[in-house]
N, C-alpha and C positions, 0 to 999 in steps of 0.2 A: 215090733212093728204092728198097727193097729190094721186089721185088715176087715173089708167091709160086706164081704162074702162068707157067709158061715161054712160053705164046702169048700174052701181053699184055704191052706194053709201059708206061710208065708214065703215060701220055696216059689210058690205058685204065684200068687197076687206079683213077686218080685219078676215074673213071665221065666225063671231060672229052667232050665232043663236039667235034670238029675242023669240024664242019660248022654248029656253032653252033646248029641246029635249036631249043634250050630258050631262046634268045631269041625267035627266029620266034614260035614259039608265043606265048612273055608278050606281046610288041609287037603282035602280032595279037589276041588276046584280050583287050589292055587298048582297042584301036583298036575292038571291036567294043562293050563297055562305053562309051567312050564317046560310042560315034554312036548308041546305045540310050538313054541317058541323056540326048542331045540332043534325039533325035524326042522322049521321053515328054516333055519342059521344055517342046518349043514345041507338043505336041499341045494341054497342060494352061492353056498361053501364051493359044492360040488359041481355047480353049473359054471364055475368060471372060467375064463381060460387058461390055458397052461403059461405060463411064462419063461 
């Protein structure tokens, strides 16, 4: 890969993260959507009436 920056390497120029950090993020933010979407099912669960 020809890159056009002589202080980057092509890990770099390719914007890749070695430390993976932009999965952390989604994997965590999908984890809090769905423990949000948990509580509000059994809040709504719970608030019903008996039958």
């Amino acid at each position: 890969m020809e890159t056009y920056d002589p202080n980057k390497n092509t890990t770099e120029v390719r914007q890749a993260n070695p430390r993976k950090m932009n999965l952390r993020v989604l994997i965590i933010s999908m984890s809090v959507v769905v423990i949000a979407f948990a509580l509000i099912f059994l809040v709504f669960s719970m608030m019903q009436p008996s039958t």
